[in-house]
C-alpha positions as CSV (number, residue, x, y, z in Angstrom):
1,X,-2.8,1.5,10.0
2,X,-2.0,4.2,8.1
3,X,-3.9,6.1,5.2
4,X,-1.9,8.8,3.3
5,X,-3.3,10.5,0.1
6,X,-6.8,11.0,1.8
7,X,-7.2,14.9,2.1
8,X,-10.0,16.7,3.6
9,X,-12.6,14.4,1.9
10,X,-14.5,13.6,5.3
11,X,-16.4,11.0,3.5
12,X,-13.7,9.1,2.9
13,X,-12.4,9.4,6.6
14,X,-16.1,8.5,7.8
15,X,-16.9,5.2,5.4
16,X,-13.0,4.1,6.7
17,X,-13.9,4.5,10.4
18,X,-17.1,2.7,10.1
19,X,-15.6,0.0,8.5
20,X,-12.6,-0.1,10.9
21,X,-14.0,1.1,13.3
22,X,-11.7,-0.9,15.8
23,X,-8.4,-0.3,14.6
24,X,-5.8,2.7,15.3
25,X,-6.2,4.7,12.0
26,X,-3.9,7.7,11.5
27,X,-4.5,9.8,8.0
28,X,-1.9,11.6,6.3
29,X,-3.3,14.1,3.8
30,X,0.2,13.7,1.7
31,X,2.2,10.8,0.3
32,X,3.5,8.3,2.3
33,X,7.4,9.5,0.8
34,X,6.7,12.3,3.5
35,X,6.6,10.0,6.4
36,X,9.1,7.1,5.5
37,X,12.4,6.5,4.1
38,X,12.2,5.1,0.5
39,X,14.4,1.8,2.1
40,X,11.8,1.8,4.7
41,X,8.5,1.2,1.8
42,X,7.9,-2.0,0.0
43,X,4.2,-1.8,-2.2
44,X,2.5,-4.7,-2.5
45,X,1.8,-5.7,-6.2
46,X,0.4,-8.6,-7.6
47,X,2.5,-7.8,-10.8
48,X,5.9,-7.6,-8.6
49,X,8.4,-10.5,-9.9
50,X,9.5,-10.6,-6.2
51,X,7.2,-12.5,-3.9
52,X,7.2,-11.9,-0.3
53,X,8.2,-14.9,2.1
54,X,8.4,-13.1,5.0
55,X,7.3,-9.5,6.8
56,X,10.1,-7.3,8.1
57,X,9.0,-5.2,11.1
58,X,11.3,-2.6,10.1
59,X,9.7,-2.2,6.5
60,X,5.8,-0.2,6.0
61,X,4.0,-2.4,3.8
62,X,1.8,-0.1,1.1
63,X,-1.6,-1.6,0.1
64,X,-2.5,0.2,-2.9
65,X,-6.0,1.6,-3.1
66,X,-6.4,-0.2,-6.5
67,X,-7.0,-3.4,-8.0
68,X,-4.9,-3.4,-11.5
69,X,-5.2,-7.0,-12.2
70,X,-7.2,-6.0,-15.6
71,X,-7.9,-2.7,-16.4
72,X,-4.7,-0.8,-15.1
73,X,-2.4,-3.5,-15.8
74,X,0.9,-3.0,-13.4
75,X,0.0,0.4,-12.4
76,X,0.8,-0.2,-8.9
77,X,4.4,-1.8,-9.6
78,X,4.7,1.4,-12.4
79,X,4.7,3.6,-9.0
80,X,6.6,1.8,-6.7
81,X,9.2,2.2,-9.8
82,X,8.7,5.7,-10.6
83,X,9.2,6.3,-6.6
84,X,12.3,4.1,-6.1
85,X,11.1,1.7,-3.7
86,X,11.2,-1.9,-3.4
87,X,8.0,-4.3,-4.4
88,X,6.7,-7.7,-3.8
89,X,3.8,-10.2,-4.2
90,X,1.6,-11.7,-1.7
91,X,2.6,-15.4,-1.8
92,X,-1.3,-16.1,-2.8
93,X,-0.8,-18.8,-5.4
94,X,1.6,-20.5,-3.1
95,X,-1.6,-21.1,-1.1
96,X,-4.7,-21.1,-2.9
């Protein structure tokens, strides 16, 4: 798992260890567009029209650090479209 955008906060870096404290966590203190390819990205968005059936191993999946179901309406799909990169849904009402 990777965490780009952190910075020096070393709170942040501490409340994500604890919590994960089990997992292989690298941090990046820049954008993930520094480390991958923009072909290489998809963001996950709940407001993406595209809803993913299946994972690629060849993609990085971006979990966005925000929930914009209400009060930032589609600001996660805005940034995958300001960056160029592709988007998609979790198949959640498929399931639930």
């Amino acid at each position: 798992m990777i965490f780009s955008g952190v910075g020096e906060n070393q709170i942040y870096k501490h409340l994500l260890r604890q919590s994960m404290e089990h997992w292989p966590i690298t941090y990046h203190q820049d954008s993930y567009l520094e480390h991958y390819k923009k072909e290489e990205l998809v963001y996950l968005t709940a407001d993406s029209e595209n809803t993913l059936k299946t994972l690629d191993k060849s993609k990085a999946y971006i979990i966005g650090g925000i929930v914009d179901r209400n009060r930032y309406k589609s600001l996660t799909l805005d940034k995958a479209n300001k960056d160029g990169i592709a988007h998609a849904k979790l198949p959640i009402q498929d399931y639930i």
